[in-house]
C-alpha positions as CSV (number, residue, x, y, z in Angstrom):
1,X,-33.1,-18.9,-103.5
2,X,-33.3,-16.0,-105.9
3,X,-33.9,-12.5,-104.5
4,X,-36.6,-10.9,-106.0
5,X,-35.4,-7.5,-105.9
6,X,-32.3,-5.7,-106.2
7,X,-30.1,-5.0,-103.4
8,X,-26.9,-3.8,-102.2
9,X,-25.6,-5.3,-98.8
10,X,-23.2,-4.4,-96.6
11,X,-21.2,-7.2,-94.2
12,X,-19.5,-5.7,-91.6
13,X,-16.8,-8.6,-89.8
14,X,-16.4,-10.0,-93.3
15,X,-13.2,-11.9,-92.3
16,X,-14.7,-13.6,-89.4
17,X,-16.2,-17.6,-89.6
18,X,-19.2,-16.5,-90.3
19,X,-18.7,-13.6,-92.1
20,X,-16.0,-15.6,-94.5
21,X,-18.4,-18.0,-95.5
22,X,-21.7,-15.6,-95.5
23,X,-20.3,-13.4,-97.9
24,X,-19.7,-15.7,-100.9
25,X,-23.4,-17.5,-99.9
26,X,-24.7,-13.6,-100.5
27,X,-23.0,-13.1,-103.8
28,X,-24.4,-16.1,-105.0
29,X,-28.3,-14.9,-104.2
30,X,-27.7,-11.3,-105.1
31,X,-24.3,-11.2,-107.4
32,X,-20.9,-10.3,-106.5
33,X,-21.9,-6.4,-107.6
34,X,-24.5,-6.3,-104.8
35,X,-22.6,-7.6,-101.6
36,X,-19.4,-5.3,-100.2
37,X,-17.6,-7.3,-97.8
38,X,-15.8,-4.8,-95.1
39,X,-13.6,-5.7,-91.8
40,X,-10.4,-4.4,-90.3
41,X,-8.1,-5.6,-92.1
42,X,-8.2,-6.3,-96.3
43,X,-8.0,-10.5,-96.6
44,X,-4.3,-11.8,-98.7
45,X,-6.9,-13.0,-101.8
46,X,-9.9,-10.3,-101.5
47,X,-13.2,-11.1,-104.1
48,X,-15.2,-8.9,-105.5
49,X,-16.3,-5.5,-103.2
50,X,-13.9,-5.2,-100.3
51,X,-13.8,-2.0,-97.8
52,X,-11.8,-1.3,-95.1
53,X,-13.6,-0.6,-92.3
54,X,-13.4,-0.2,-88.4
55,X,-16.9,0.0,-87.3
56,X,-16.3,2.1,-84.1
57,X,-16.2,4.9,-86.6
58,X,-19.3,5.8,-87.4
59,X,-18.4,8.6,-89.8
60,X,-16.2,5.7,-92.0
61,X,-19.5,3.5,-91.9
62,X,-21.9,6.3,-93.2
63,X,-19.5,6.9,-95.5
64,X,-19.5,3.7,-97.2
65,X,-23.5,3.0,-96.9
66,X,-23.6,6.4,-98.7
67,X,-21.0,5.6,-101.5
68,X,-22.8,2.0,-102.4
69,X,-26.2,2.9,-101.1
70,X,-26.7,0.0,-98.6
71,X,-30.0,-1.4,-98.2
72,X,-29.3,-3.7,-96.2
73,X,-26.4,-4.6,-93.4
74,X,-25.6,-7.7,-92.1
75,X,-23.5,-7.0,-88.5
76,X,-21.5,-9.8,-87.7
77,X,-18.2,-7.9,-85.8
78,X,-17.8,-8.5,-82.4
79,X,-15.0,-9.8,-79.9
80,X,-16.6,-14.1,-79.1
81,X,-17.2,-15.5,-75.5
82,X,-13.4,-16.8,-74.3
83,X,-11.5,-13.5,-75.6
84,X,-14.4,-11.2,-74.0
85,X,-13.5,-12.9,-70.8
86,X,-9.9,-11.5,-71.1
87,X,-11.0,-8.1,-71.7
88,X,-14.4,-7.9,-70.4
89,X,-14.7,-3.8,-70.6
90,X,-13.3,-3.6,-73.9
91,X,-15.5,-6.1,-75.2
92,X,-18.5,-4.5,-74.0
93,X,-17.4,-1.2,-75.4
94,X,-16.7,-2.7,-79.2
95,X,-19.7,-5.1,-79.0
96,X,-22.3,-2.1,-78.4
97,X,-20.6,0.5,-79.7
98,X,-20.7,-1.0,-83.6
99,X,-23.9,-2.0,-83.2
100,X,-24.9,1.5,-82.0
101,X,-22.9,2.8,-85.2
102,X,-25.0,0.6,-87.2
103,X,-28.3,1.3,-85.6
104,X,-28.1,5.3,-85.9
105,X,-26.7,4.9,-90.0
106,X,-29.2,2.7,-90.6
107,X,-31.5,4.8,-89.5
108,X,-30.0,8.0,-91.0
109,X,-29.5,6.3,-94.3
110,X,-32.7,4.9,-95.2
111,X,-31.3,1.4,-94.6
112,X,-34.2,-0.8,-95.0
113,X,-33.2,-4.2,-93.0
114,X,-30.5,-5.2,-90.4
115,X,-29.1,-8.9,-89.3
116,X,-27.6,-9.0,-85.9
117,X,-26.4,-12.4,-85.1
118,X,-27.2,-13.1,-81.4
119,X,-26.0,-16.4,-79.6
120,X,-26.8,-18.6,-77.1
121,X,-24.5,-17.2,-74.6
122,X,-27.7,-15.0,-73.7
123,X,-28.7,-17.8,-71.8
124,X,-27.2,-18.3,-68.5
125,X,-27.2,-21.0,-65.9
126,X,-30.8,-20.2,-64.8
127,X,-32.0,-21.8,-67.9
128,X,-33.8,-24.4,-68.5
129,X,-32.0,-27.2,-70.1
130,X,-34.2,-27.0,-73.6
131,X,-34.1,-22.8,-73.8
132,X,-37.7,-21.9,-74.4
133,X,-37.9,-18.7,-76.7
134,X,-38.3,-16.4,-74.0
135,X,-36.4,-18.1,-71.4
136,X,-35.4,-15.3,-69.1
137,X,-31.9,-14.5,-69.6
138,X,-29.1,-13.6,-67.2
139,X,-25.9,-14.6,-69.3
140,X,-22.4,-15.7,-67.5
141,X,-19.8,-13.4,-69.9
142,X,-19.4,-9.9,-70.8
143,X,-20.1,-11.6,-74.3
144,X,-23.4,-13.1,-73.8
145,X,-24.4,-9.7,-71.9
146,X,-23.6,-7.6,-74.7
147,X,-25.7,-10.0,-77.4
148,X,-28.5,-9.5,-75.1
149,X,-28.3,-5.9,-74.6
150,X,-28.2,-5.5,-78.7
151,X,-31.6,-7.8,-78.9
152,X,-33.2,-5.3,-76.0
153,X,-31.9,-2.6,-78.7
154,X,-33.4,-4.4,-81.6
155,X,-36.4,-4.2,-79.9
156,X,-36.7,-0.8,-79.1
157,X,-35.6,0.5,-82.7
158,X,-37.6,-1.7,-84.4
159,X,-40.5,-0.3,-82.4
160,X,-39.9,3.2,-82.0
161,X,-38.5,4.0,-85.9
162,X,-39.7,0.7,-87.6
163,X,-36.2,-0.4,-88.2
164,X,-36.3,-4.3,-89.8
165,X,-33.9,-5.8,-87.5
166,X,-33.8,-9.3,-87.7
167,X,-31.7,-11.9,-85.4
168,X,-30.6,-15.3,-84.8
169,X,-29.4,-16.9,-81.4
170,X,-26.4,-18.9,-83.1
171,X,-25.5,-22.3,-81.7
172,X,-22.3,-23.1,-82.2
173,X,-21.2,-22.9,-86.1
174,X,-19.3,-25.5,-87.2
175,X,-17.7,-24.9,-90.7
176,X,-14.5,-26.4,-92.2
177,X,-14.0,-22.7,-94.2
178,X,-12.0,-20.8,-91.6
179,X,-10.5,-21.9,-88.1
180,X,-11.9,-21.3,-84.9
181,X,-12.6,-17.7,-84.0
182,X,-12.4,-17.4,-79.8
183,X,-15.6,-18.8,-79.2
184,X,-16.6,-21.8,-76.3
185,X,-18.3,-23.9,-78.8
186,X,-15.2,-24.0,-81.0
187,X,-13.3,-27.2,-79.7
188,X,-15.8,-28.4,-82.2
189,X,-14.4,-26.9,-85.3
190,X,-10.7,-27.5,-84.0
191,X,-11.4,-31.4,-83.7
192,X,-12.0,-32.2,-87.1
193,X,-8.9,-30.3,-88.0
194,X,-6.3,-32.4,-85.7
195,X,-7.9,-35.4,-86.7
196,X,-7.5,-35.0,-90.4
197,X,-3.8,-34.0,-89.9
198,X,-3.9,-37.6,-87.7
199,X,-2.7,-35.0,-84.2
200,X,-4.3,-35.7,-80.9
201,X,-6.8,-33.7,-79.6
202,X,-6.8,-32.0,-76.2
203,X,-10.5,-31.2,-75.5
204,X,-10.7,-27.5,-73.3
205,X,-14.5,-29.1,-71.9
206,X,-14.9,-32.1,-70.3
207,X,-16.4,-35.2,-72.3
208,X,-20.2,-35.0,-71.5
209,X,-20.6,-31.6,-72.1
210,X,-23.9,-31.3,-74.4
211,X,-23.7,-27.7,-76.0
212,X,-26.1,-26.8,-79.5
213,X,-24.2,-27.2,-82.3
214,X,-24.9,-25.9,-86.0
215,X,-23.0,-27.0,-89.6
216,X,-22.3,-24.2,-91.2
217,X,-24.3,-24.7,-94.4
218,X,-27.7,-25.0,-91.9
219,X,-26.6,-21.7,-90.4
220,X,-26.0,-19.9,-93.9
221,X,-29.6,-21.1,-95.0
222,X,-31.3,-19.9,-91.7
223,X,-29.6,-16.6,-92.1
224,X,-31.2,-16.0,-95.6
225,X,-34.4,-17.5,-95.2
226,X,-35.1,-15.2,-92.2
227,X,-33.8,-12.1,-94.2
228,X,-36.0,-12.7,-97.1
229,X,-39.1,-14.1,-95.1
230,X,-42.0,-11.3,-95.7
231,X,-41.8,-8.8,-92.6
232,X,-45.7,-9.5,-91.8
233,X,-44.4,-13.3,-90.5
234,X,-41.4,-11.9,-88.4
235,X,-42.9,-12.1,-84.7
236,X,-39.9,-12.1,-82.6
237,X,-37.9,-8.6,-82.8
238,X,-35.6,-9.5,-80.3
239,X,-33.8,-13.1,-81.3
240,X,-34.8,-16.3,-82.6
241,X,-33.6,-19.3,-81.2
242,X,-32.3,-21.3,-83.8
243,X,-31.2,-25.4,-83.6
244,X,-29.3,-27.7,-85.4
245,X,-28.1,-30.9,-83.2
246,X,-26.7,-31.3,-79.9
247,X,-23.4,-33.2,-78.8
248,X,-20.8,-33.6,-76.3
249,X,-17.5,-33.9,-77.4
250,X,-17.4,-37.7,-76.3
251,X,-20.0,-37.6,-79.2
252,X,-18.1,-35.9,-81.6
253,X,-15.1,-38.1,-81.4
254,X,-17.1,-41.4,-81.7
255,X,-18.8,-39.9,-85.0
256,X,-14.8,-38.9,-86.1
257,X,-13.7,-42.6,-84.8
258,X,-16.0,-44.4,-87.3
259,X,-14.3,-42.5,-90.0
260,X,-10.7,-42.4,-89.0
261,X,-10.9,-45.0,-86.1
262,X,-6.9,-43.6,-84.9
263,X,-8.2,-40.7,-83.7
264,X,-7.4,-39.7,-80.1
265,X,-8.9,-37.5,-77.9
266,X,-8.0,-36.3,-74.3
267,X,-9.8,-34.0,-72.0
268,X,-8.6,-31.1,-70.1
269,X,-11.2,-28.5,-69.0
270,X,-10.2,-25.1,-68.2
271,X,-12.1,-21.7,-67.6
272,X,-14.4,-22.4,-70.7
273,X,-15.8,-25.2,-69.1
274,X,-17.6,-23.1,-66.7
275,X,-18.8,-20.8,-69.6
276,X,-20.1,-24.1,-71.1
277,X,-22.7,-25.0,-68.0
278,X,-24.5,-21.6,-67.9
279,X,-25.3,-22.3,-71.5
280,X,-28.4,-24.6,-71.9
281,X,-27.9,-28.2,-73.7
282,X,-30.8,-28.1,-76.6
283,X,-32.6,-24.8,-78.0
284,X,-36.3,-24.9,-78.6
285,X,-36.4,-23.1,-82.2
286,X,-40.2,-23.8,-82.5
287,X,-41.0,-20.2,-83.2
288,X,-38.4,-20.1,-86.4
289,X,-39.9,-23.2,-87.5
290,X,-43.5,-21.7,-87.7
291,X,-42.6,-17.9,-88.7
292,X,-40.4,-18.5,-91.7
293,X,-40.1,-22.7,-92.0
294,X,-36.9,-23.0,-90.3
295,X,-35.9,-26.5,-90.9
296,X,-32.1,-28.0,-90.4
297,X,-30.7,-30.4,-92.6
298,X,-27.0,-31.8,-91.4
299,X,-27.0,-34.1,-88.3
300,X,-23.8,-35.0,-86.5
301,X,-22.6,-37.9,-88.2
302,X,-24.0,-36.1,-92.3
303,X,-21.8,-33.2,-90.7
304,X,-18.9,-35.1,-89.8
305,X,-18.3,-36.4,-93.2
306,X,-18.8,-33.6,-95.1
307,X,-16.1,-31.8,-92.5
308,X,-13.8,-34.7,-92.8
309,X,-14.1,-34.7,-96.9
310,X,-13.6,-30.9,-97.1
311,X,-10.4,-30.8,-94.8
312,X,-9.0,-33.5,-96.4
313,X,-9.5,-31.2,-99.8
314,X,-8.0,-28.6,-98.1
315,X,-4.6,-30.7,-96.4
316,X,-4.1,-31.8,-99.7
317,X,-4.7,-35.2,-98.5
318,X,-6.3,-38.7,-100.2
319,X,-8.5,-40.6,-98.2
C-alpha cells in the first residue's frame, strides 16, 4: 500500500503491542520522516522520530502536533482490561482524559483524521454469542466502559465538528513483537512464548474458553486499510467490529502440540476468567467487510507457525 499523499502522523502509546509494531508498519507506507512515535518513556534502541510524551498533558501534545504539523494521530495509550481492574478510577481517568486531549488538539490543530482503537471488551455478558455491529453494549470492566464512552465521543465529534475519527473493536492481538501488555486475551501471546523456551504453561482461563483472536499482521492491515479507505465509505463512526478467528486455549495448545508435541499446558482460572464470559465468542465484522473490504488472512494453525518460527528467531534457537 502506497499512500497517495503526504503525511505526518503522530502515535501516541508507541511502546505498547500494538503501538511497537504499528509504528514501523507506518514508516514503511509513509517513510520514517512522516511517522513520530511518542510514549512515556523513550525505548533502549529508539528509530527514527521519537517524542516524549505523557498525553494527560494537553499543552505537551499541542505542542508536538504543532512542531511536526500532525495530520494525522493514531491513539493507542490506554491502561488494558486486567490492570484497569486494579485501579478502576484511575483507569477511567487516563483512558478518557487522553483521548479528550486528543479530541480538542485535533480539533484546534487542523488535524485531519484520528484512529482510536476500541475493543471488544465493549461487549458485556448481555451479548449475543456472534456480536452483531450494534449489539447493545453494557461492558463488565472499567476498561471496556471507557472504550465505549470514547466510541460515544467519536460519534459526537465526528458529527458536531466533522472530525474523521475512525475505530476498530480489537480482538485479541496476537503478535510475537513485544510480550503481553495486561490484557485478558493475552494468555494467548504468553503461550507461544513458554512453549518455545520448552516451559509449561499455566492457563489464567479455563480450557474451553472461545474469545476472538487476531494475528498481528491481520490487525496491522485492517488498521491501514480503514485509515486510507475514502471517507464517503466509512458508515460506522462509532467502532467497527473487526474478526480474525476464534479459539479456546484447549485449541491453541493442540495447534502448538502438532509442532512441538512436549508442550504442556495446565489450567488455572482466576479473576480474568470472569472478564472472559461477558465478552462474546465470535465478532460479526460484516460491516468492515463491505465498507472498506476487510478481509483476514492468518488462521490459527498459519498463525501458530509463523509465531513459533519468529520466537524461535528471537531465543536464538534452531528448530
Amino acid at each position: 500500500m502506497i499512500a497517495m499523499k503526504s503525511e505526518c502522523i503522530l502515535v501516541i502509546g508507541a511502546n505498547g503491542q500494538i503501538g511497537s509494531v504499528l509504528v514501523e508498519y507506518l514508516k514503511e507506507i509513509y517513510g520514517v520522516q512522516n511517522v513520530v512515535a511518542s510514549d512515556l518513556r523513550m525505548p533502549d534502541f529508539p528509530h527514527g522520530i521519537f517524542e516524549k510524551l505523557d498525553a494527560t498533558d494537553a499543552n505537551a501534545l499541542a505542542s508536538i502536533v504543532r512542531k511536526y504539523k500532525v495530520t494525522q494521530i493514531y491513539h493507542l495509550a490506554a491502561i488494558l482490561s486486567a490492570k484497569g481492574e486494579q485501579e478502576p478510577l484511575k483507569t477511567w481517568q487516563i483512558n478518557m482524559q487522553t483521548y479528550f486531549n486528543v479530541l480538542e488538539v485535533a480539533r484546534e490543530n487542523g488535524v485531519s483524521k484520528i484512529f482510536y482503537p476500541s475493543s471488544i471488551a465493549v461487549f458485556g455478558e448481555n451479548v449475543d454469542e456472534k456480536a452483531e455491529q450494534f449489539s447493545y453494549l453494557d461492558p463488565a470492566t472499567v476498561y471496556g466502559i471507557s472504550k465505549a464512552a470514547g466510541e460515544n465521543w467519536s460519534n459526537y465529534y465526528f458529527k458536531r465538528y466533522g472530525l474523521d475519527i475512525r475505530s476498530l473493536r480489537y480482538p485479541g492481538i496476537i503478535g510475537y513483537q513485544s510480550m503481553p501488555g495486561g490484557g485478558t486475551t493475552d494468555y494467548a501471546v504468553d503461550i507461544y512464548h513458554k512453549a518455545v523456551k520448552g516451559e509449561d504453561f499455566e492457563c489464567f482461563l479455563a480450557e474451553n474458553t472461545r474469545l476472538p483472536m487476531i494475528y498481528i499482521s491481520d490487525a496491522m492491515d485492517a488498521t491501514v486499510r480503514l485509515m486510507e479507505a475514502p471517507a464517503e465509505k466509512i458508515s460506522v463512526r462509532t467502532s467497527y467490529n473487526l474478526a480474525g478467528m476464534s479459539f479456546s486455549p484447549k485449541e491453541v495448545a493442540a495447534s502448538i502440540l502438532k509442532i512441538i508435541p512436549d508442550f504442556k499446558i495446565t489450567y488455572k482460572p482466576d479473576f480474568r476468567q470472569q472478564i472472559a464470559e461477558s465478552w462474546p465468542g465470535e465478532i460479526d465484522d460484516s460491516k468492515a467487510r463491505k465498507d472498506w473490504g476487510w478481509r483476514p488472512t492468518y488462521s490459527l494453525d498459519k498463525m501458530t507457525e509463523e509465531m513459533i518460527s519468529e520466537l524461535r528467531k528471537k531465543y536464538q534457537l534452531v528448530n
